[in-house]
Biopython code that builds the backbone (N, CA, C, O; Angstrom):
import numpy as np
from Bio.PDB.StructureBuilder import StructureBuilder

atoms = [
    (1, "UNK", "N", (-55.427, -76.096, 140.010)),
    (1, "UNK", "CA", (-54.320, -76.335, 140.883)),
    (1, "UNK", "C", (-54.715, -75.904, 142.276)),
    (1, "UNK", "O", (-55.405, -74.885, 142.327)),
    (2, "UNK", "N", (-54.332, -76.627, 143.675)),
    (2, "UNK", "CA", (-54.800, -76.725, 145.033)),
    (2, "UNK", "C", (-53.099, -76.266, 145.289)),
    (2, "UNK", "O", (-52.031, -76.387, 144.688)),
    (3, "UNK", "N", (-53.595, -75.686, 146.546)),
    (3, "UNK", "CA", (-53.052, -75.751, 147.789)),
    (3, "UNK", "C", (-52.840, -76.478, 148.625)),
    (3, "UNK", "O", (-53.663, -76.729, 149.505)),
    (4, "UNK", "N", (-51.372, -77.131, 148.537)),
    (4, "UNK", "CA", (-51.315, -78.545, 149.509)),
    (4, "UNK", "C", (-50.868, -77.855, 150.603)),
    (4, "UNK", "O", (-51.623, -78.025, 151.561)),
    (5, "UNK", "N", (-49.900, -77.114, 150.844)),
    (5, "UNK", "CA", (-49.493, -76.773, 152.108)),
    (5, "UNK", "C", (-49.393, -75.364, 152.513)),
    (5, "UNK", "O", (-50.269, -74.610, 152.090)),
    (6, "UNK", "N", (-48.047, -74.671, 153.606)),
    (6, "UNK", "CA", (-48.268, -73.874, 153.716)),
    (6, "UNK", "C", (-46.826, -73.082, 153.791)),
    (6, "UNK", "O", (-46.485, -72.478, 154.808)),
    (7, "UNK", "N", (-45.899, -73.161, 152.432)),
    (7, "UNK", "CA", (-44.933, -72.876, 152.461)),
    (7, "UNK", "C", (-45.138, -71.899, 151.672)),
    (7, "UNK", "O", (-44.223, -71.938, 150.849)),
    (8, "UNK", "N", (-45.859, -70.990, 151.439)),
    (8, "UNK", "CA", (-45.845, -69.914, 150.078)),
    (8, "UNK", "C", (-45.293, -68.723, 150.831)),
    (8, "UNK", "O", (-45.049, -67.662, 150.256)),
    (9, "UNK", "N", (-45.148, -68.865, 151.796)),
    (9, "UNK", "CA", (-44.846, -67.018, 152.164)),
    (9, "UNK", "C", (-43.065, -66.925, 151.791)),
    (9, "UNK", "O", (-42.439, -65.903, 151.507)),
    (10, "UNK", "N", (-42.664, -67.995, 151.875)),
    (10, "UNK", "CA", (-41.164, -67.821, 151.052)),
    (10, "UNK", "C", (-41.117, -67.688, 149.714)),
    (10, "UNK", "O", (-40.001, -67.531, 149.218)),
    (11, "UNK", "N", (-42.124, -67.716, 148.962)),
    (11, "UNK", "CA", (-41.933, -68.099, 147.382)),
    (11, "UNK", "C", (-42.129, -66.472, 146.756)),
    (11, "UNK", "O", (-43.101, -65.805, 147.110)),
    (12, "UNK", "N", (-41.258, -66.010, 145.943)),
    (12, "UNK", "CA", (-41.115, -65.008, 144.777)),
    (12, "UNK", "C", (-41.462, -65.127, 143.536)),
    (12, "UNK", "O", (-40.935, -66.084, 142.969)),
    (13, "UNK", "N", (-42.561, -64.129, 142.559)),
    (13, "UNK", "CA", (-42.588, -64.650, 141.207)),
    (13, "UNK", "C", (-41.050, -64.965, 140.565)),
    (13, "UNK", "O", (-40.235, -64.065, 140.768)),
    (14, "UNK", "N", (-40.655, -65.927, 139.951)),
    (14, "UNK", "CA", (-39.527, -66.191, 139.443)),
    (14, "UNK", "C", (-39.129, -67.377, 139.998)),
    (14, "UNK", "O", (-38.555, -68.163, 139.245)),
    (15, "UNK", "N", (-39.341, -67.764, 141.418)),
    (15, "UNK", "CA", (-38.702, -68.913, 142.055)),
    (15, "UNK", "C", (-38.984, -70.217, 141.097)),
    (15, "UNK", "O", (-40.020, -70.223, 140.432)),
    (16, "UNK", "N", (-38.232, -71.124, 141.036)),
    (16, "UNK", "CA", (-38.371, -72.369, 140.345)),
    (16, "UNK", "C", (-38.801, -73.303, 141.213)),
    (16, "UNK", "O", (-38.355, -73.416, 142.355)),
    (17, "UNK", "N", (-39.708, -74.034, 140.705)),
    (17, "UNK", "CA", (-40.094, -74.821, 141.218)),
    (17, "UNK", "C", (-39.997, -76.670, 141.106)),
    (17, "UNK", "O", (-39.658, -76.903, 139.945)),
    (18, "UNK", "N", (-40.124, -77.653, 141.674)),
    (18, "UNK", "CA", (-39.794, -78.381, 141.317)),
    (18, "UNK", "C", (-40.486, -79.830, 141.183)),
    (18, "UNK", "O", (-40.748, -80.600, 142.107)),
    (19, "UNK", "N", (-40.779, -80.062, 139.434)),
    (19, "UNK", "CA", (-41.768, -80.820, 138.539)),
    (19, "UNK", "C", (-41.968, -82.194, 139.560)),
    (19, "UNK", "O", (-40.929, -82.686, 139.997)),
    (20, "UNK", "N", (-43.116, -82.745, 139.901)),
    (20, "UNK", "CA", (-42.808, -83.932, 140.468)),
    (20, "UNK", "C", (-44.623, -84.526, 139.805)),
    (20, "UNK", "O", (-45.473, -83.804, 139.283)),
    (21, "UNK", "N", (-44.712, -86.062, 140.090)),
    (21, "UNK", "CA", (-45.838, -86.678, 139.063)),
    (21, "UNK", "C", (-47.370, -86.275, 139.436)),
    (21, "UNK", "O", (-48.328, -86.672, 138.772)),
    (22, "UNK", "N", (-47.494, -85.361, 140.686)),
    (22, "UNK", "CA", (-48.849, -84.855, 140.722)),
    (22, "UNK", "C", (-49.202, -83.064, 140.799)),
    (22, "UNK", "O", (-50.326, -82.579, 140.938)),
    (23, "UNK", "N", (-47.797, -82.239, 140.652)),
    (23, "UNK", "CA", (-47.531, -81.178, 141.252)),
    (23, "UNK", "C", (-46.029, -80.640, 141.237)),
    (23, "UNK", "O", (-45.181, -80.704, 140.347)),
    (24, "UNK", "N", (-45.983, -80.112, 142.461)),
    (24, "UNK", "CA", (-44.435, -79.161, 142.429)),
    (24, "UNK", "C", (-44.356, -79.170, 143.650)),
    (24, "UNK", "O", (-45.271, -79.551, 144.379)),
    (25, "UNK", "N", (-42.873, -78.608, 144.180)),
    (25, "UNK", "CA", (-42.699, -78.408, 145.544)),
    (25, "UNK", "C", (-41.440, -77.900, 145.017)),
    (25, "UNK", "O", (-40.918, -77.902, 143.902)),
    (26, "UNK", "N", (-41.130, -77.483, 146.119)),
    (26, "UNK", "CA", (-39.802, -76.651, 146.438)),
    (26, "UNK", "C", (-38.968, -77.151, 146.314)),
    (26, "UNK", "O", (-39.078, -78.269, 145.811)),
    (27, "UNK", "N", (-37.364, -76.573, 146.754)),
    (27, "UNK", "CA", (-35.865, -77.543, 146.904)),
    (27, "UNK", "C", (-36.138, -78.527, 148.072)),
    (27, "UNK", "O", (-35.713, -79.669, 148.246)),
    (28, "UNK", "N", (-36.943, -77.786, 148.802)),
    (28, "UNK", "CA", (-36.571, -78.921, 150.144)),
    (28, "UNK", "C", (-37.507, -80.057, 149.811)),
    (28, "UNK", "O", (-37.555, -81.094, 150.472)),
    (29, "UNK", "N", (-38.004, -79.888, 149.099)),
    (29, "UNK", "CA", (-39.098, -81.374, 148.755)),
    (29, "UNK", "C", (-40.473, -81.315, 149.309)),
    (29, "UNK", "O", (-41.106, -82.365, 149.419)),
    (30, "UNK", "N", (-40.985, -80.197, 149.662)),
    (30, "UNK", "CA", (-42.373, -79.696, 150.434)),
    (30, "UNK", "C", (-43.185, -79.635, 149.100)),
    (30, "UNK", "O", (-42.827, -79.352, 147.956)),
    (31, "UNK", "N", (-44.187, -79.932, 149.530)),
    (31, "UNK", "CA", (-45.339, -79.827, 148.687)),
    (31, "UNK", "C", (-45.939, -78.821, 147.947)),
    (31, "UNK", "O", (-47.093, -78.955, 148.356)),
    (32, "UNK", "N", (-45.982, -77.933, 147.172)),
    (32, "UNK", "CA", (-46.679, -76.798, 146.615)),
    (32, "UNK", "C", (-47.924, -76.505, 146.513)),
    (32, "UNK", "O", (-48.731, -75.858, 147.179)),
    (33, "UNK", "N", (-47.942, -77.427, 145.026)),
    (33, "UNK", "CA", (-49.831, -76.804, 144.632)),
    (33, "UNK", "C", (-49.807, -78.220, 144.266)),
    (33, "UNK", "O", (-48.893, -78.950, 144.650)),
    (34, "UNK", "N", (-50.822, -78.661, 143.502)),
    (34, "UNK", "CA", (-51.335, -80.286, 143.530)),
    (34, "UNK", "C", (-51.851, -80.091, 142.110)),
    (34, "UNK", "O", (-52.140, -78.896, 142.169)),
    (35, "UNK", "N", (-52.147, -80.461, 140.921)),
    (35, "UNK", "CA", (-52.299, -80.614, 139.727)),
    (35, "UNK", "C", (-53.410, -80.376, 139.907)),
    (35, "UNK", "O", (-53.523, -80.100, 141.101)),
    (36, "UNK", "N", (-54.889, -80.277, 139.130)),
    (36, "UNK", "CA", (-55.821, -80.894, 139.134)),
    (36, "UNK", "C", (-55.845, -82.444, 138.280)),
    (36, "UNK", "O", (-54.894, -82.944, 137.679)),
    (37, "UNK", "N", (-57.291, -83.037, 138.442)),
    (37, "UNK", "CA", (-57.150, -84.147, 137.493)),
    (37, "UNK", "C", (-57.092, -84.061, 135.987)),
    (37, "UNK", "O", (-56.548, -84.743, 135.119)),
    (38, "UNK", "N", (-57.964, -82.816, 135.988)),
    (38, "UNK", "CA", (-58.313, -81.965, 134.265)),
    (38, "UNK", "C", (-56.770, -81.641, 134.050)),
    (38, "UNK", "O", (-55.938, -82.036, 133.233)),
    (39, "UNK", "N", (-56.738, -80.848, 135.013)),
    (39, "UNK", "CA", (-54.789, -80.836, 133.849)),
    (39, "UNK", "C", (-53.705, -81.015, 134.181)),
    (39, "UNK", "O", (-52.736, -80.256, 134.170)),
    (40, "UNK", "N", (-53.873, -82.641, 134.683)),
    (40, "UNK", "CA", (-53.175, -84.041, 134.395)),
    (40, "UNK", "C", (-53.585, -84.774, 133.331)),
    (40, "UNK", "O", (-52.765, -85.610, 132.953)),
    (41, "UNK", "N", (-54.437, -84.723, 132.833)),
    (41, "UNK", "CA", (-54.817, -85.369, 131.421)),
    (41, "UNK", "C", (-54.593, -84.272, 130.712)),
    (41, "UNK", "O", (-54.137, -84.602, 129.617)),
    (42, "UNK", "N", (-54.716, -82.930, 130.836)),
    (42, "UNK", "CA", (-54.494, -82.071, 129.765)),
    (42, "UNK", "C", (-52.485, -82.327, 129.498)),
    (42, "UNK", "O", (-51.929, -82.423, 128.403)),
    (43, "UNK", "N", (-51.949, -82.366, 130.598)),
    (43, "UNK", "CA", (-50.262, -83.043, 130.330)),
    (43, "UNK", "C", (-50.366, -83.982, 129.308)),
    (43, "UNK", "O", (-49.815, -83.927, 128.208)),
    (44, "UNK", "N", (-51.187, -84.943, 129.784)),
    (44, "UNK", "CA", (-50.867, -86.364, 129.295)),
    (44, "UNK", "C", (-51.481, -85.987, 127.793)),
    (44, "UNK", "O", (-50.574, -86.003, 126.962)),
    (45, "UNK", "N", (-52.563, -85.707, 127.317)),
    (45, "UNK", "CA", (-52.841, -85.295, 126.079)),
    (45, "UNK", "C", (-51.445, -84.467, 125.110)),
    (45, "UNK", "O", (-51.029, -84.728, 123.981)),
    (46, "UNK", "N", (-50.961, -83.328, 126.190)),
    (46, "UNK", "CA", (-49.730, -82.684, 125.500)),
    (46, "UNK", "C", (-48.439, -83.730, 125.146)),
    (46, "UNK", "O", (-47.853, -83.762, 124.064)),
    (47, "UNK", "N", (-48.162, -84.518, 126.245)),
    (47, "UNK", "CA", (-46.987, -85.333, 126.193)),
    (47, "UNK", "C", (-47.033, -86.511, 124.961)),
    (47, "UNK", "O", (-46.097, -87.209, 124.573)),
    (48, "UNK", "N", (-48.602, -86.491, 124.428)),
    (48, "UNK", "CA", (-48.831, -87.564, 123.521)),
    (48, "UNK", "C", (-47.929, -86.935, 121.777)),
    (48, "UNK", "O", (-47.355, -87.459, 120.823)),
    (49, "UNK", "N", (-48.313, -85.544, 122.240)),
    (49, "UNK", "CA", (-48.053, -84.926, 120.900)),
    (49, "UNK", "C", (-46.377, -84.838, 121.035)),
    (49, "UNK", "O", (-45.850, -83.851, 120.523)),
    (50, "UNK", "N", (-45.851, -85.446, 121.446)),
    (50, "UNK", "CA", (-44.516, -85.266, 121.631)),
    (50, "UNK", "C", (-43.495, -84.197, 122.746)),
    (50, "UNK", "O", (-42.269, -84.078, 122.764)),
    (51, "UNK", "N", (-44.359, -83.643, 123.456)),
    (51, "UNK", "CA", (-44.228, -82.485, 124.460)),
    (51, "UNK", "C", (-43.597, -83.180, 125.996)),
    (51, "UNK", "O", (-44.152, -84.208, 126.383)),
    (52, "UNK", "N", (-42.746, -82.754, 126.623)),
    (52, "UNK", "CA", (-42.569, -82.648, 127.758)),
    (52, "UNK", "C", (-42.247, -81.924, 129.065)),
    (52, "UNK", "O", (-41.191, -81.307, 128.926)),
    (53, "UNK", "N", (-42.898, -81.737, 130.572)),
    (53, "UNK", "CA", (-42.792, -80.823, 131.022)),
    (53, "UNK", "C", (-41.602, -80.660, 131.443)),
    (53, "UNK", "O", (-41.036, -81.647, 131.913)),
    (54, "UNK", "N", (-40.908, -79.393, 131.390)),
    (54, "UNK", "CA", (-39.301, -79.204, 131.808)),
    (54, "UNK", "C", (-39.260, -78.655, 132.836)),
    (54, "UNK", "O", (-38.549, -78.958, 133.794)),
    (55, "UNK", "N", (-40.082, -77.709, 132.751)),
    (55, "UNK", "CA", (-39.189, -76.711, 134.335)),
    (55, "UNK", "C", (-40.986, -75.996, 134.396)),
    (55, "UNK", "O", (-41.918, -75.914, 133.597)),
    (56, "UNK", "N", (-40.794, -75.689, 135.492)),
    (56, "UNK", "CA", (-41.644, -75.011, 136.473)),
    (56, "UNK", "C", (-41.415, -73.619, 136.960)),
    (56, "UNK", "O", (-40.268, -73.665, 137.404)),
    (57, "UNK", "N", (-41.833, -72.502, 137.111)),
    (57, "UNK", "CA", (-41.981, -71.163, 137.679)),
    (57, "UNK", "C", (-42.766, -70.688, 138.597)),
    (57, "UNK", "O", (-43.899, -71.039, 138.268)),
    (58, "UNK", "N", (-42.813, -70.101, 139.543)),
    (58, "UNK", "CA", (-43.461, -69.032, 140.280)),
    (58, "UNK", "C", (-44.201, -68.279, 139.151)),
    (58, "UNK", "O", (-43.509, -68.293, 138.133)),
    (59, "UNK", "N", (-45.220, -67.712, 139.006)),
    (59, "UNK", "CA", (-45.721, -67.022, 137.901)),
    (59, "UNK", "C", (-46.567, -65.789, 138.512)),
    (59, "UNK", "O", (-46.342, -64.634, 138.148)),
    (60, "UNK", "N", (-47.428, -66.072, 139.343)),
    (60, "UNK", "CA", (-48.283, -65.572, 140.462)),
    (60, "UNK", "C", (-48.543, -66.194, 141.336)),
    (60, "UNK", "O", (-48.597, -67.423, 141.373)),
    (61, "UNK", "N", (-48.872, -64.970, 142.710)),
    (61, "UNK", "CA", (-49.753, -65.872, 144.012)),
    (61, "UNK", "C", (-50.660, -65.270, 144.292)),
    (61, "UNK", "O", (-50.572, -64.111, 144.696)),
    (62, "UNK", "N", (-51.918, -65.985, 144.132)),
    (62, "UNK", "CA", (-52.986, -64.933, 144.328)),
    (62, "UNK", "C", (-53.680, -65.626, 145.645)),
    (62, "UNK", "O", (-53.370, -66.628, 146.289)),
    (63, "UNK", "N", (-54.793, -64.639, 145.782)),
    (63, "UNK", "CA", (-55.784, -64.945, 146.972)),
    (63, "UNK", "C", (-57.260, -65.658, 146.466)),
    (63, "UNK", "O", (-58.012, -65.243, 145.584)),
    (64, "UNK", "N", (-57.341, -66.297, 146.918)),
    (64, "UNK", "CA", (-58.687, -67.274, 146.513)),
    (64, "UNK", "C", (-59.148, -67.222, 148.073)),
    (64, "UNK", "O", (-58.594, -67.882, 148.951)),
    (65, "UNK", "N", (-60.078, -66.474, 148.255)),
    (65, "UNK", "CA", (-61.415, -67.069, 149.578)),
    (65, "UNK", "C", (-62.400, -68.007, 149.171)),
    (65, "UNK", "O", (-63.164, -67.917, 148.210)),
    (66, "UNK", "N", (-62.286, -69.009, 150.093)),
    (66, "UNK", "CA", (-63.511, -69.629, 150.197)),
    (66, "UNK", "C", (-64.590, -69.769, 150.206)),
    (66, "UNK", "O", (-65.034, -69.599, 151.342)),
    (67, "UNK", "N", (-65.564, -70.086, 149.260)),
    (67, "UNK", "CA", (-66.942, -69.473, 149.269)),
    (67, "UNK", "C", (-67.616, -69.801, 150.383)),
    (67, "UNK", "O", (-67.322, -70.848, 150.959)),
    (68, "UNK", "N", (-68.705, -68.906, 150.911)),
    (68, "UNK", "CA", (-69.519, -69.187, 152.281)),
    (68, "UNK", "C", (-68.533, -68.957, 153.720)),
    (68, "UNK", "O", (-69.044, -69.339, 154.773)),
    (69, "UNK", "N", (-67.206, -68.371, 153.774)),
    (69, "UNK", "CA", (-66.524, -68.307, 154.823)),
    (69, "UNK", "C", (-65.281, -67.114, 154.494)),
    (69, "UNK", "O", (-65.058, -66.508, 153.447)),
    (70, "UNK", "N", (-64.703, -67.059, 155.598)),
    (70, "UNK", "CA", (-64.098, -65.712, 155.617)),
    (70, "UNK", "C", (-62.374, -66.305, 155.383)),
    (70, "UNK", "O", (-61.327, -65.790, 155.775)),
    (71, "UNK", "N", (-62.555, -67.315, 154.753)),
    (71, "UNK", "CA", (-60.841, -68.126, 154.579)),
    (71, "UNK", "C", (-60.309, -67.505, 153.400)),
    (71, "UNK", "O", (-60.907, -67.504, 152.323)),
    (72, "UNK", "N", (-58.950, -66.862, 153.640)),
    (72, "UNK", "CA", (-58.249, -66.956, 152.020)),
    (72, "UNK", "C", (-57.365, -67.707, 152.611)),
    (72, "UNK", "O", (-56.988, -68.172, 153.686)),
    (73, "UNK", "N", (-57.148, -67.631, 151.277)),
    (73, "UNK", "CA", (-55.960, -68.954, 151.276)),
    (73, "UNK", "C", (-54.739, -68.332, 149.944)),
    (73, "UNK", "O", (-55.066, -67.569, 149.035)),
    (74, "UNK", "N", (-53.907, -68.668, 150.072)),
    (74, "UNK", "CA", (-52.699, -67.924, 148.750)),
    (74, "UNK", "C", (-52.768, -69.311, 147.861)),
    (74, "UNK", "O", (-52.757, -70.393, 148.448)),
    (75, "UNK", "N", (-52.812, -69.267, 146.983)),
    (75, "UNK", "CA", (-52.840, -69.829, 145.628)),
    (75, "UNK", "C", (-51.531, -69.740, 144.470)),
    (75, "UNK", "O", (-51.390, -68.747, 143.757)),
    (76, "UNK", "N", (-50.900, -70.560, 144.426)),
    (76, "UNK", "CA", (-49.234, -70.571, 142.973)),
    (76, "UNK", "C", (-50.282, -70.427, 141.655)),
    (76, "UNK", "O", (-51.156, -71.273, 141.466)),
    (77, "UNK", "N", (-50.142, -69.530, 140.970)),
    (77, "UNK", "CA", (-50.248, -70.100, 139.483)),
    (77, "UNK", "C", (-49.172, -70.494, 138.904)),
    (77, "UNK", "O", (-48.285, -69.762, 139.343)),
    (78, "UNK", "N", (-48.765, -71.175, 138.223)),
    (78, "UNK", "CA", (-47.244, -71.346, 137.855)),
    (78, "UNK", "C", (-47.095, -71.171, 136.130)),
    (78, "UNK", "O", (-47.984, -71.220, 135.279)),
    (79, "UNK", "N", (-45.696, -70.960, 135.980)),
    (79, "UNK", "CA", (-45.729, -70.626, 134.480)),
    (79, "UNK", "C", (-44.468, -72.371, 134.090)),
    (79, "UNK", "O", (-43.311, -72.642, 134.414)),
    (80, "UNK", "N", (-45.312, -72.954, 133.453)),
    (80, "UNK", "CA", (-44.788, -74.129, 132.729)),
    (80, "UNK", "C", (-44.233, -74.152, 131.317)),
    (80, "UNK", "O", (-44.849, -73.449, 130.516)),
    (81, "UNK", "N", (-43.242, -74.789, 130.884)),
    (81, "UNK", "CA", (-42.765, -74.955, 129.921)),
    (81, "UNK", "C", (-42.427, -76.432, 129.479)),
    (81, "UNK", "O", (-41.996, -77.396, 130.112)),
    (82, "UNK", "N", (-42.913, -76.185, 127.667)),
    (82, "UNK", "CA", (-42.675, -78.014, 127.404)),
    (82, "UNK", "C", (-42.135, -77.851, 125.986)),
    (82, "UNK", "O", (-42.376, -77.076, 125.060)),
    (83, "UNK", "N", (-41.377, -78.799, 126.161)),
    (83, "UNK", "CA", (-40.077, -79.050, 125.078)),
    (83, "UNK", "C", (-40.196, -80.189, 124.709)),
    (83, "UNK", "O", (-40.160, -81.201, 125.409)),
    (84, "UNK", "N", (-40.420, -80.062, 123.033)),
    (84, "UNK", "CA", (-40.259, -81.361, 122.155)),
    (84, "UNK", "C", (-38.788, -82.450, 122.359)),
    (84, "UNK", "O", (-38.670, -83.462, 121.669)),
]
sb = StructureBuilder()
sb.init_structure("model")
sb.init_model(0)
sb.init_chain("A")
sb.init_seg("    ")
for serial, (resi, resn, name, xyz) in enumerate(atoms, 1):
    if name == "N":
        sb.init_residue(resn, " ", resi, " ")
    sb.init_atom(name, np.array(xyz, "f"), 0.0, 1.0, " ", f" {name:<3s}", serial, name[0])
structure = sb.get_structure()
């Protein structure tokens, strides 16, 4: 999961987030974190077995620097849930 933008300094573990077809974003409709491609097929593999994603969480925000440079950047992990 990426870093699309730069709305995290409002976000709390707990905040909900909101499911959309590549990622999440907020109430206001801003962009969050970005799926990867690996787990967008890892969804689509789950959703085969009868699974679907419901709701979204704040879970952690961590710091990821950039290798070779002095960039961090804040990072969502999010805590997902899927219901038959």
């Amino acid at each position: 999961m990426t870093l699309s933008c730069c709305f995290i300094e409002e976000l709390l573990s707990g905040d909900v987030l909101i499911i959309n077809e590549d990622g999440c974003s907020n109430a206001k409709g801003e962009s969050l974190l970005k799926f990867s491609k690996q787990f967008l097929a890892t969804i689509a593999s789950v959703q085969q077995e009868g699974y679907q994603l419901k709701e979204a969480k704040v879970n952690f925000i961590v710091y990821w620097k950039k290798p070779d440079t002095d960039i961090e950047l804040k990072i969502i992990l999010p805590e997902l849930y899927f219901e038959r």
